[in-house]
Backbone bond lengths (Angstrom), bond angles and torsions (degrees), N, CA, C in turn:
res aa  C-N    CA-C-N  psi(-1)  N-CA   C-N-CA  omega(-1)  CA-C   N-CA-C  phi
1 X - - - 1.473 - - 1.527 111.15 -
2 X 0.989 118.86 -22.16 1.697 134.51 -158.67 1.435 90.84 -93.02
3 X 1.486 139.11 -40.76 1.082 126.23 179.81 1.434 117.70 -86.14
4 X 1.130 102.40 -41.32 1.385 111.58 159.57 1.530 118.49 -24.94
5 X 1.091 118.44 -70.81 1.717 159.03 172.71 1.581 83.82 -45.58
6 X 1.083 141.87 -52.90 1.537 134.88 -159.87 1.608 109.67 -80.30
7 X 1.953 89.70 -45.12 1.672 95.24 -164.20 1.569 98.84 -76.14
8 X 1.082 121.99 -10.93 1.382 120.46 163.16 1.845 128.72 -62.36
9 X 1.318 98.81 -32.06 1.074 105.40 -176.14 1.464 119.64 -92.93
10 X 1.476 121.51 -6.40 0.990 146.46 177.21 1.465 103.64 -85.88
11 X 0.909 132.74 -70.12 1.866 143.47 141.52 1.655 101.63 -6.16
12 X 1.580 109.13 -72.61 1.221 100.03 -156.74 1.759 104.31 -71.01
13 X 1.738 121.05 -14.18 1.220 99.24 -175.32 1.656 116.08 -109.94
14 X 1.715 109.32 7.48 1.536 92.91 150.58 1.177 116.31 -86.69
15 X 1.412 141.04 -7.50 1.128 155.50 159.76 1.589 110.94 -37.08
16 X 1.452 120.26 -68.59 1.696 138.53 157.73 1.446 105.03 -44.21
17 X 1.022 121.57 -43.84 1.655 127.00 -175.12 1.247 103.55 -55.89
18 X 1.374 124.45 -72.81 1.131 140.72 167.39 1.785 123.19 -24.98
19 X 1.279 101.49 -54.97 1.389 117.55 -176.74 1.725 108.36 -79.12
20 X 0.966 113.95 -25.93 2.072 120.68 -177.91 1.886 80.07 -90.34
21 X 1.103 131.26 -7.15 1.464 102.81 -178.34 1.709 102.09 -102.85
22 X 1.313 116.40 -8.41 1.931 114.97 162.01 1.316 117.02 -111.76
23 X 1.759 125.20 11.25 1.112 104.96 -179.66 1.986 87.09 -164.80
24 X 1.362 103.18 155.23 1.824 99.26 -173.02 1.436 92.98 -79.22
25 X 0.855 104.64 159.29 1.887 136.69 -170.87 1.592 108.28 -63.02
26 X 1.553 107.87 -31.47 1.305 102.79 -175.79 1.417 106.73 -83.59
27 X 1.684 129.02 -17.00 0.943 121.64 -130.23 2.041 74.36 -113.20
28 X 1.396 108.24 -55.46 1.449 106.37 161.82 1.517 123.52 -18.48
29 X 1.428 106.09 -71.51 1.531 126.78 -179.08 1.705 93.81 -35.13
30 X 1.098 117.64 -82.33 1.327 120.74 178.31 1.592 127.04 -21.51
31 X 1.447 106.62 -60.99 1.141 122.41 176.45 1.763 131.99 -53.61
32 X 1.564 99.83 -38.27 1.449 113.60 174.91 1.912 93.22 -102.60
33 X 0.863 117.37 18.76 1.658 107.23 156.79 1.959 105.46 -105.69
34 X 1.465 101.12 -3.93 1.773 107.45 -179.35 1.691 105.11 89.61
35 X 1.181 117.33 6.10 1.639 104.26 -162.89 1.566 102.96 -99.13
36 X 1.318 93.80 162.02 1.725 92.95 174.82 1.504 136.14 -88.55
37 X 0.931 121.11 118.34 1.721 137.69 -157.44 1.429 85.77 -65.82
38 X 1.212 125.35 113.60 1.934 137.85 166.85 1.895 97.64 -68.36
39 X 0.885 124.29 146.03 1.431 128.87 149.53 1.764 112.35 -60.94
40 X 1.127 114.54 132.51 1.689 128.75 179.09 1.558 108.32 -108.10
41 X 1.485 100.63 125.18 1.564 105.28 -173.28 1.786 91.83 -95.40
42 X 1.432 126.05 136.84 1.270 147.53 175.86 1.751 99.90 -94.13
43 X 1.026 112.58 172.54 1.550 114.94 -171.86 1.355 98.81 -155.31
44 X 1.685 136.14 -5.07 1.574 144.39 146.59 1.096 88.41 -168.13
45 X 1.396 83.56 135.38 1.801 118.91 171.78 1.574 93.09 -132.55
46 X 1.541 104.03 161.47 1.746 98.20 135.47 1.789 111.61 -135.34
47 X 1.291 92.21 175.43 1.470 85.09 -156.61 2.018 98.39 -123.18
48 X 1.524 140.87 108.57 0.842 102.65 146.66 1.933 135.93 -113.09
49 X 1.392 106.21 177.16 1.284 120.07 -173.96 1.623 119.69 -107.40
50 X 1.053 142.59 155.82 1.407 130.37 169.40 1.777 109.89 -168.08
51 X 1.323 105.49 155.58 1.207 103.96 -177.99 1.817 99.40 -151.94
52 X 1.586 105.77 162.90 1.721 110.29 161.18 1.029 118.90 -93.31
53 X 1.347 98.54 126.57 1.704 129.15 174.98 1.661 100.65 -39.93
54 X 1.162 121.26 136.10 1.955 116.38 -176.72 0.904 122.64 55.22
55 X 1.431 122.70 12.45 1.553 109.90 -178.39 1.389 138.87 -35.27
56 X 1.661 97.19 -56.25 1.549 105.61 165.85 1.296 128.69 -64.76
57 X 1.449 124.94 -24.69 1.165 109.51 164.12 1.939 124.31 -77.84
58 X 1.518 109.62 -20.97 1.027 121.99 -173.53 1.762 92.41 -74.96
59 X 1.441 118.94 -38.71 1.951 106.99 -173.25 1.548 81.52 -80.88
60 X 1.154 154.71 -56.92 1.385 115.18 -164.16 1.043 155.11 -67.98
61 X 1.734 103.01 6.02 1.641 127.29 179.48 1.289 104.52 -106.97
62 X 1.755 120.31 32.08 1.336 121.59 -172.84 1.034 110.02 -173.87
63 X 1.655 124.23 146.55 1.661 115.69 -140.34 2.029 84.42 -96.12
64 X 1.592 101.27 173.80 1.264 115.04 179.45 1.510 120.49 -40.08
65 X 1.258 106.22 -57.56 1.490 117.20 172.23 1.404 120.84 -32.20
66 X 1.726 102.92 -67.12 1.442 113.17 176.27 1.444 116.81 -41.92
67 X 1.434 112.85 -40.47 1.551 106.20 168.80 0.547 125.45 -8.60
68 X 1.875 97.67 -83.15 1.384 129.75 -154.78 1.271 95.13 -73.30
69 X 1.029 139.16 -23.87 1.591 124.00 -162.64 1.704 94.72 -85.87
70 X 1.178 135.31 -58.85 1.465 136.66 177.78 1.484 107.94 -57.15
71 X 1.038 137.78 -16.66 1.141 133.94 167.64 1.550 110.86 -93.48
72 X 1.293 136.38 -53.69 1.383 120.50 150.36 1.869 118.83 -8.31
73 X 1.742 93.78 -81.99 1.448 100.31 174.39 1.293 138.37 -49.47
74 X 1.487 114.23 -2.79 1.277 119.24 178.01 1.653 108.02 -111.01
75 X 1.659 111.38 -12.35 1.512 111.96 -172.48 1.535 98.57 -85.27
76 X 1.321 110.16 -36.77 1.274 121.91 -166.80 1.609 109.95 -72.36
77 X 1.002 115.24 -33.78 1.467 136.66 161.02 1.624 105.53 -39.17
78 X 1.428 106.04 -72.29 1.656 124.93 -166.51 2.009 98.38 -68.38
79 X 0.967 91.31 -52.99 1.389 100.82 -179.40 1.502 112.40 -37.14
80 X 1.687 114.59 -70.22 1.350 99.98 168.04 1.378 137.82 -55.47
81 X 1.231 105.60 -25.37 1.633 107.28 174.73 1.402 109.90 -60.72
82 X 1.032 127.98 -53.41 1.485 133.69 -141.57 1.524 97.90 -73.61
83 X 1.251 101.03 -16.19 1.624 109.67 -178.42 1.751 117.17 -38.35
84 X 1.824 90.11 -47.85 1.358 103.63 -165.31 1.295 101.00 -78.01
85 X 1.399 149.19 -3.85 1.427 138.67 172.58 1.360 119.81 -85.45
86 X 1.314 127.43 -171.59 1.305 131.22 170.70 1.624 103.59 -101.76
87 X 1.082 143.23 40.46 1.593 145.45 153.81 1.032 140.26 -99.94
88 X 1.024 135.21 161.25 1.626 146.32 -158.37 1.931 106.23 -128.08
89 X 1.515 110.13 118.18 1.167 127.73 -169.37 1.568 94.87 -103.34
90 X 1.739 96.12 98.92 1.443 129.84 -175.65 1.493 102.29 -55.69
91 X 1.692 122.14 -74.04 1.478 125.92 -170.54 1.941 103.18 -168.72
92 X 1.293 97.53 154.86 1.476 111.33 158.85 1.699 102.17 -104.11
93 X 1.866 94.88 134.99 1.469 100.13 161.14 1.751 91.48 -115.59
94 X 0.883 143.72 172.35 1.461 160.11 -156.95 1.535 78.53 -49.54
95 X 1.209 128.67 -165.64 1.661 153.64 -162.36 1.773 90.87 -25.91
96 X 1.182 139.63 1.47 1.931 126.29 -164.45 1.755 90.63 -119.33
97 X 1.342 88.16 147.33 1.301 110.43 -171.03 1.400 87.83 -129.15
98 X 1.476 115.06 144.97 1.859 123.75 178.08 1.612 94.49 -125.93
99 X 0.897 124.45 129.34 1.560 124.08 144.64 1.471 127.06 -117.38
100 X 1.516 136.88 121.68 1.225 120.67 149.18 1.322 143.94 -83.75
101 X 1.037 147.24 -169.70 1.308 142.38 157.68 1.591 95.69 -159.08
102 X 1.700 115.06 130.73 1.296 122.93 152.48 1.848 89.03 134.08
103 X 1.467 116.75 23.53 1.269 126.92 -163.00 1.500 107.80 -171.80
104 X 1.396 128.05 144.47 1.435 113.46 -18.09 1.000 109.09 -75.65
105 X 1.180 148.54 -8.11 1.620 142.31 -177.30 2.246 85.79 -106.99
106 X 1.472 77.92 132.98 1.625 97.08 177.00 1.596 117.74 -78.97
107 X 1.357 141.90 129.11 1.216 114.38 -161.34 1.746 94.33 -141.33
108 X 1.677 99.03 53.49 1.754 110.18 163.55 1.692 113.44 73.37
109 X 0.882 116.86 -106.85 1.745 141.60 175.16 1.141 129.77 -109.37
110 X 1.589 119.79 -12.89 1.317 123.33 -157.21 1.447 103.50 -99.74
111 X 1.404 135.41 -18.31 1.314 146.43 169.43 1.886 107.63 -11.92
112 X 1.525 82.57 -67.19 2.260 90.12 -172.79 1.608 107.12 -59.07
113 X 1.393 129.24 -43.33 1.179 146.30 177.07 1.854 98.08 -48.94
114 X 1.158 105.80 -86.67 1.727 109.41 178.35 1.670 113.77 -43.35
115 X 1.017 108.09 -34.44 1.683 101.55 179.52 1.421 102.74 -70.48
116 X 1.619 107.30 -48.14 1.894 113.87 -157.50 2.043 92.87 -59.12
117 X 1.109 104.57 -64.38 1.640 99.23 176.42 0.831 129.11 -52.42
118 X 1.724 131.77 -32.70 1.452 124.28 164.03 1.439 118.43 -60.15
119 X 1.492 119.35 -28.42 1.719 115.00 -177.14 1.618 94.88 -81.21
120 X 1.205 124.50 -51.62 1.543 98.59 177.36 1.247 117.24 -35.75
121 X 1.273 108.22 -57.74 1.490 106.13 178.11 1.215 137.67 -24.77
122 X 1.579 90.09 -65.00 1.449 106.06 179.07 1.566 114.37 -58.83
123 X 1.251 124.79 -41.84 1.326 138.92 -158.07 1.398 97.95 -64.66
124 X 1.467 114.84 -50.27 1.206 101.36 175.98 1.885 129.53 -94.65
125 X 1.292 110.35 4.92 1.246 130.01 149.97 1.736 129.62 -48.25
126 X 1.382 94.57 -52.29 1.534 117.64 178.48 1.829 113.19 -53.22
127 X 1.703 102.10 -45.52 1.534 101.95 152.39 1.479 162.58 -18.65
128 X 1.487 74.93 -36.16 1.786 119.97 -169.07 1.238 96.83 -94.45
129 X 1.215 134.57 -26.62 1.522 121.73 -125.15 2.253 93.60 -108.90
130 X 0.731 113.48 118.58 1.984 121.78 -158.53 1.627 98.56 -80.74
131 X 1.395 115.63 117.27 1.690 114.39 159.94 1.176 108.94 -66.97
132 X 1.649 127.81 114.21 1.309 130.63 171.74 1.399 114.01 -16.22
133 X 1.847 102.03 -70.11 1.187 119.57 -149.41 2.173 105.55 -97.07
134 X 1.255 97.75 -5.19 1.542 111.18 -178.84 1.770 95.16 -116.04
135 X 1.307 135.76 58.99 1.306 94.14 173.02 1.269 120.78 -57.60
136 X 1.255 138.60 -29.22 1.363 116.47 179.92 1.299 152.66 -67.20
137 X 1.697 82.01 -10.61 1.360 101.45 170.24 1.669 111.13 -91.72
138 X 1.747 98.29 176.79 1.108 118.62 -157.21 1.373 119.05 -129.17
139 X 1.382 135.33 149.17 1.701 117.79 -177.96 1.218 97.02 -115.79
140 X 1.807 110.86 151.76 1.258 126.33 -166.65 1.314 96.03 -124.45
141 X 1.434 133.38 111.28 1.253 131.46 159.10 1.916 128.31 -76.11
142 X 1.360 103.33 141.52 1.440 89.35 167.89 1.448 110.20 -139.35
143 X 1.491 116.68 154.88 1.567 117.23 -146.41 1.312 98.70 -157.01
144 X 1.569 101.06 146.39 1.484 107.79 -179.12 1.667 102.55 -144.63
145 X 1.415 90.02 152.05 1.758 94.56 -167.86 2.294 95.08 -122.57
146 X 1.272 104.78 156.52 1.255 113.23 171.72 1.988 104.20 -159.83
147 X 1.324 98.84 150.25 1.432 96.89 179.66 1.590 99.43 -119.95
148 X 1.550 111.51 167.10 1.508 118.34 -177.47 1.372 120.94 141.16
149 X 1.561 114.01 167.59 1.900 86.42 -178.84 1.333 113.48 -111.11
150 X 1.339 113.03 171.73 1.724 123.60 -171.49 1.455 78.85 -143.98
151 X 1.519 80.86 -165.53 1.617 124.81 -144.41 1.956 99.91 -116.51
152 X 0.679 158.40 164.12 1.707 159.66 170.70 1.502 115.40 -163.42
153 X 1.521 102.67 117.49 1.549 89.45 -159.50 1.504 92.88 -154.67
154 X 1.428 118.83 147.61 1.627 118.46 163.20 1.189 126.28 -73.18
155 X 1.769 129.92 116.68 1.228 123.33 -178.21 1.323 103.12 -102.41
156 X 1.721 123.09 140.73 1.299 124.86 156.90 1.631 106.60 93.55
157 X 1.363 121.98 166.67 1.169 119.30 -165.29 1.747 96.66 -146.00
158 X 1.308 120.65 -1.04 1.412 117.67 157.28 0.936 91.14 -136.52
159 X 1.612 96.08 132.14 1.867 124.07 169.46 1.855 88.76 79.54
160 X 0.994 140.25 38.84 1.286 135.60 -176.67 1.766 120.12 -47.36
161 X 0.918 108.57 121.69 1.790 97.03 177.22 2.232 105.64 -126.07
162 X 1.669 83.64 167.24 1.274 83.65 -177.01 1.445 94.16 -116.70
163 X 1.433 91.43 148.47 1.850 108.21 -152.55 1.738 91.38 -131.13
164 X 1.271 98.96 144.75 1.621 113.91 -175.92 1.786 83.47 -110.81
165 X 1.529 117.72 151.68 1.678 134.24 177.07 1.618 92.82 -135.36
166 X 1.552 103.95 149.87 1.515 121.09 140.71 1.377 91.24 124.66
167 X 1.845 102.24 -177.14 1.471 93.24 -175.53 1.397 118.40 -104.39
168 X 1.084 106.13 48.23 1.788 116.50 -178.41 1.492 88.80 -97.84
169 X 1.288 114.83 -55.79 1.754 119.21 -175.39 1.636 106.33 -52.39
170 X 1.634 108.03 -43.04 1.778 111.98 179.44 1.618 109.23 -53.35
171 X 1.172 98.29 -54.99 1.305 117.16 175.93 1.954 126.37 -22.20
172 X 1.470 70.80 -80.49 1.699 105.41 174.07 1.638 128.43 -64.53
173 X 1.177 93.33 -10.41 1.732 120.37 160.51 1.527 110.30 -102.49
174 X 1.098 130.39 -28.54 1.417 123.30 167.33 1.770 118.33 -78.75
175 X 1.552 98.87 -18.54 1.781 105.18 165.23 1.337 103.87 -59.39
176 X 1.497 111.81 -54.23 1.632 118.02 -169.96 1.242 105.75 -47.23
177 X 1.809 113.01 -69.46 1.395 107.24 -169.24 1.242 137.41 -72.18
178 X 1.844 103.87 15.30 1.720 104.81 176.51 1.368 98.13 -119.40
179 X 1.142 125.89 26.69 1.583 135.00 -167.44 1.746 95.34 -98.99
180 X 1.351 99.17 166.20 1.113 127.72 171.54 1.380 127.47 -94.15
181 X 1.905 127.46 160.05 1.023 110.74 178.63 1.745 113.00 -68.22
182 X 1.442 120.35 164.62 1.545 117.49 -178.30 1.364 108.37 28.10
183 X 1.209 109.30 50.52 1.797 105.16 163.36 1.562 90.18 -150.02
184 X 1.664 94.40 157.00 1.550 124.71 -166.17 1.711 101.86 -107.31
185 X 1.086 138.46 106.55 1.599 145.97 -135.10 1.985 67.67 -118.42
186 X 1.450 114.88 140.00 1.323 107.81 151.54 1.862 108.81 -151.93
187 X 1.609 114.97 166.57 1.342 73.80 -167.38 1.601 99.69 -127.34
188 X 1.089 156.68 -173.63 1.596 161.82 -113.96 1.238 93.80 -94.16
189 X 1.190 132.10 -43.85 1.390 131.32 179.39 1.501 119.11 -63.37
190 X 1.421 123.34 -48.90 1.391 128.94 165.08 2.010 113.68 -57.59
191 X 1.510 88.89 -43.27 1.397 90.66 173.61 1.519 129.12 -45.85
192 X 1.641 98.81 -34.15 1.351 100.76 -167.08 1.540 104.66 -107.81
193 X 1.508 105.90 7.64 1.918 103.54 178.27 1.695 80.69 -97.80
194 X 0.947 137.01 -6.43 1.724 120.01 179.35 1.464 116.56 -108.46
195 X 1.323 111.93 5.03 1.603 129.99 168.37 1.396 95.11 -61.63
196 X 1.040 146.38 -32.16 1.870 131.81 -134.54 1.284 109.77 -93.19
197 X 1.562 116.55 -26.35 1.479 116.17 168.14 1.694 123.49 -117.32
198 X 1.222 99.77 17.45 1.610 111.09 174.59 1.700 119.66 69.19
199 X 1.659 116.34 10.40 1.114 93.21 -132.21 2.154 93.23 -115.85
200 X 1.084 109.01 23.56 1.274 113.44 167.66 1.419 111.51 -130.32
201 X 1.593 95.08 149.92 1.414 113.11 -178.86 1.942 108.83 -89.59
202 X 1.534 104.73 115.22 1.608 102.07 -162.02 1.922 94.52 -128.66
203 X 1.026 84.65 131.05 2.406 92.82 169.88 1.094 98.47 -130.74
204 X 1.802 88.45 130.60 1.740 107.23 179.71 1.722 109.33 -81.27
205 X 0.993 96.55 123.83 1.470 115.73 153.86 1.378 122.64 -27.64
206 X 1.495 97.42 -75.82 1.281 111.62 -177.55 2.203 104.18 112.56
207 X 1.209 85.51 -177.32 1.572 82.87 -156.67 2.066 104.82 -89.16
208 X 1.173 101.69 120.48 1.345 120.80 -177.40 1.313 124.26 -114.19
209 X 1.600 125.75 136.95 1.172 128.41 -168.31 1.591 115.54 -76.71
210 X 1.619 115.03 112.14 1.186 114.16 178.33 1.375 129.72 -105.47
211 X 1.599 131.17 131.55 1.419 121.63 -154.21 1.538 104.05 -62.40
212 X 1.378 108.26 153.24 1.709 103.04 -170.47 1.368 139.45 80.07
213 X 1.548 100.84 -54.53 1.483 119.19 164.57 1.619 137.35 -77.64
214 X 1.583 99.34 -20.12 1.566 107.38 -168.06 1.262 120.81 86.76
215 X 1.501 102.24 -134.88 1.745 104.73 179.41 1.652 100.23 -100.08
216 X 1.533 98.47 140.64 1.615 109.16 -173.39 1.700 93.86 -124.98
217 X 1.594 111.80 144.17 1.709 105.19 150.34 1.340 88.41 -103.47
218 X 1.725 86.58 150.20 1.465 120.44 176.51 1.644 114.35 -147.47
219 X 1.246 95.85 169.98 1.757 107.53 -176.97 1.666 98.92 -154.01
220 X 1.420 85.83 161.35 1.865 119.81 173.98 0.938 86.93 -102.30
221 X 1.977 114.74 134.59 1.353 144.98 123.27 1.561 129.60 -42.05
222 X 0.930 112.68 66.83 1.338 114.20 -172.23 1.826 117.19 -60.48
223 X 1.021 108.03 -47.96 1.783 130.13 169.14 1.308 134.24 -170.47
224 X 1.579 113.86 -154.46 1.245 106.31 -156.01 1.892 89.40 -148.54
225 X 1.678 124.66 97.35 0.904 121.33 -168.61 1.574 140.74 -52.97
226 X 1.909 89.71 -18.25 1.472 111.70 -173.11 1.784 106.01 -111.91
227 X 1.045 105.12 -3.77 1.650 108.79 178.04 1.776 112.98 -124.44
228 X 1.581 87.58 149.17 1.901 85.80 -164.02 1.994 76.47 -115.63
229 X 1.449 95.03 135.87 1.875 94.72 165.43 1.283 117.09 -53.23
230 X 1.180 126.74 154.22 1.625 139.26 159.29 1.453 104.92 -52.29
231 X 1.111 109.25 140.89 1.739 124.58 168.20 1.226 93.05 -82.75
């Protein structure tokens, strides 16, 4: 009975493991108690976005599988990194990666700071990262950051996911998609939540037409004066 009693508990906690790795813990807790997950209004977040440069032409010179297999290797890649920040890995849509930070647990001011160092990161992570079927080739990420608040809320009750709303998320996806390859697109608002400790190297853009939005100023993240990336 005693092992029984153990191997059960072993069961029940890769089980939890599993479940805190598609949905935050608080929001879980809730869910397997039956109760209803409220939507949480944020008041600063930041949000980033990213995608590979050619993707579509790079999946169509390579059968389905390979995809998935180069895309594995590149999630798994990002995945461990992100470990070391204070953010929350929103969702994969095919080649886009979302990250927040400042949600679901709020973490003061430091939100723009933890995002801005994790995309360096990543940016130069992505480098590393081997096309099965191309080794020689290489993946080029491009990424855009925006700060502001949204909405975070559980949609659906099979396959449940937690979904970020508002136009900070619109936003912060339109950094991505006017971004460059290996460059960090960010936009006036992030700019000015990463003013407070002096401690990144940032060049303005200058003001660019964004779909929806109009004319935006923006800048490249170039680095981070007091932090060296992970090897």
């Amino acid at each position: 009975l005693k092992k029984k009693t153990e191997d059960l508990k072993k069961e029940r906690q890769l089980a939890e493991d599993l479940l805190h790795q598609m949905l935050p813990k608080s929001v879980a807790k809730q869910l397997r108690k039956c109760q209803k997950v409220e939507a949480e209004n944020y008041d600063q977040v930041t949000i980033f976005f990213s995608d590979i440069v050619g993707f579509t032409s790079i999946a169509a010179s390579c059968t389905p599988l390979q995809v998935v297999e180069m895309l594995n290797n590149l999630y798994v890649c990002f995945d461990s990194r992100i470990e070391s920040y204070d953010v929350y890995k929103v969702e994969t849509i095919g080649d886009a990666y979302m990250v927040a930070s400042g949600l679901p647990e709020r973490n003061g001011t430091k939100h723009a700071d933890e995002i801005a160092k994790m995309s360096l990161d990543l940016v130069a992570a992505v480098r590393q990262v081997v096309i099965p079927h191309m080794p020689m080739g290489r993946l080029q990420l491009r990424a855009g950051i925006h700060t502001g608040p949204c909405v975070a809320g559980v949609v659906g009750y099979k396959m449940p996911r937690y979904c970020l709303f508002g136009d900070t998320v619109n936003t912060a996806s339109r950094m991505e998609s006017t971004s460059l390859p290996q460059k960090i697109h960010i936009s006036s608002a992030t700019y000015d939540a990463l003013l407070t400790d002096d401690a990144y190297e940032i060049e303005l853009r200058g003001e660019i037409e964004v779909k929806g939005k109009g004319k935006m100023k923006t800048y490249w993240l170039l680095g981070n004066k007091n932090y060296s990336v992970q090897n």
